[in-house]
N, C-alpha and C positions, 0 to 999 in steps of 0.2 A: 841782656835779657836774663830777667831771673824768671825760672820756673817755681810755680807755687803749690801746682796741683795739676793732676791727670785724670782722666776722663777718656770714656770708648762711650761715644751716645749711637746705640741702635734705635732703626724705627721697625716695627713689630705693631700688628694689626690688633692685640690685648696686651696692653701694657701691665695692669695687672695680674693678670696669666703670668708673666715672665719674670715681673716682679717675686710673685709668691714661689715662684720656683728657685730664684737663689736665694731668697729667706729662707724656708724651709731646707734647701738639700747641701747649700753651699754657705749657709751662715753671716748673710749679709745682713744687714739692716735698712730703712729704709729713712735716708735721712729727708728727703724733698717729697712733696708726692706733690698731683692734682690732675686736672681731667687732662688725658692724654701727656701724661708727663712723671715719669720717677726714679728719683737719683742714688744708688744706694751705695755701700759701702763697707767694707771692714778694716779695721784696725791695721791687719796686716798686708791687707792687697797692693796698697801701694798705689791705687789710683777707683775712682767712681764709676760704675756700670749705672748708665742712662736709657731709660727707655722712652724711646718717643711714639706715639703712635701716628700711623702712617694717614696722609693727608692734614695732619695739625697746621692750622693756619699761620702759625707762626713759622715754619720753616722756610727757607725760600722755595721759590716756586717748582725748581728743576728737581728737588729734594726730595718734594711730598709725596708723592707715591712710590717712592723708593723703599723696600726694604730690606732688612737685615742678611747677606746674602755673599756667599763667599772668603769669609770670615770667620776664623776658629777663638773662639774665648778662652785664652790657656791661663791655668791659673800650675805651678811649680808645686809640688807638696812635698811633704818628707816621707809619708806612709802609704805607697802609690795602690799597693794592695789592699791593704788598711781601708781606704778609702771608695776600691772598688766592692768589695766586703759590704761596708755601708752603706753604699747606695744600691747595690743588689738587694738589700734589706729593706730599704724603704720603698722596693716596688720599681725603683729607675732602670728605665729600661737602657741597656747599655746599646750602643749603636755603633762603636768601635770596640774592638775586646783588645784586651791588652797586648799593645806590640815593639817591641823589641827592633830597633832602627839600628843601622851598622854606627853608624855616627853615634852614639850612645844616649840617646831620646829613649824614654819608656812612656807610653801614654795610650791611655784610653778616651773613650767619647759619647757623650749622651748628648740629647738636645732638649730645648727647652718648649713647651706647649707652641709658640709659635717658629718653630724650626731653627732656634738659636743652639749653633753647637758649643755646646761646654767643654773642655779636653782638659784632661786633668796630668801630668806630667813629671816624670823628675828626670834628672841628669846623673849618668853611667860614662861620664867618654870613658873611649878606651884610653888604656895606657901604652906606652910605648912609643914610638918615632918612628 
């Protein structure tokens, strides 16, 4: 098997809502779009955030009313404060404040209009044996 591409498809009851919210905060783009469906993307993310909207006909049947739920959307950065800075700035309401995990995780957490969490994160391990 070769892998080609990656992909997290959430379903979310305004796909647009969630859409415009990583275009604007998180700098995606949106490569796909149409009713109840869109694919977006950046350069560096490494894989496509999908949004489906819930009850879309084309999903199977056990799937449609299912949505987005239990699941953190962690994207790694390099400038973890930097980034909490900025999004304080544009109004985002922070819904985790930045925390500090023995295992050396730093991350914080917003969510998106229809309750999609964002986590934004970098890596501190400790050092030593």
């Amino acid at each position: 098997m070769k892998i080609t591409g990656s992909a997290v498809s959430l379903n979310v009851e305004d796909v647009p809502a969630s859409s415009a919210f990583l275009v604007e905060h998180f700098g995606f783009s949106e490569v796909m779009a149409a009713d109840g469906f869109a694919s977006l993307t950046r350069d560096d993310a490494g894989m496509n955030v999908v949004f489906l909207r819930r009850g879309l006909e084309t999903l199977p049947a056990d799937q449609r009313e299912e949505r987005a739920a239990g699941l953190i959307l962690a994207f790694v950065v390099e400038d973890l404060e930097g980034e909490l800075a900025r999004l304080r700035s544009e109004g985002v309401a922070i819904t985790m404040p930045l925390t500090d995990e023995d295992w050396g995780e730093r991350a914080f957490q917003v969510r998106d209009p229809n309750g999609v969490i964002v986590q934004l994160v970098d890596w501190n391990a400790p050092s030593g044996g």
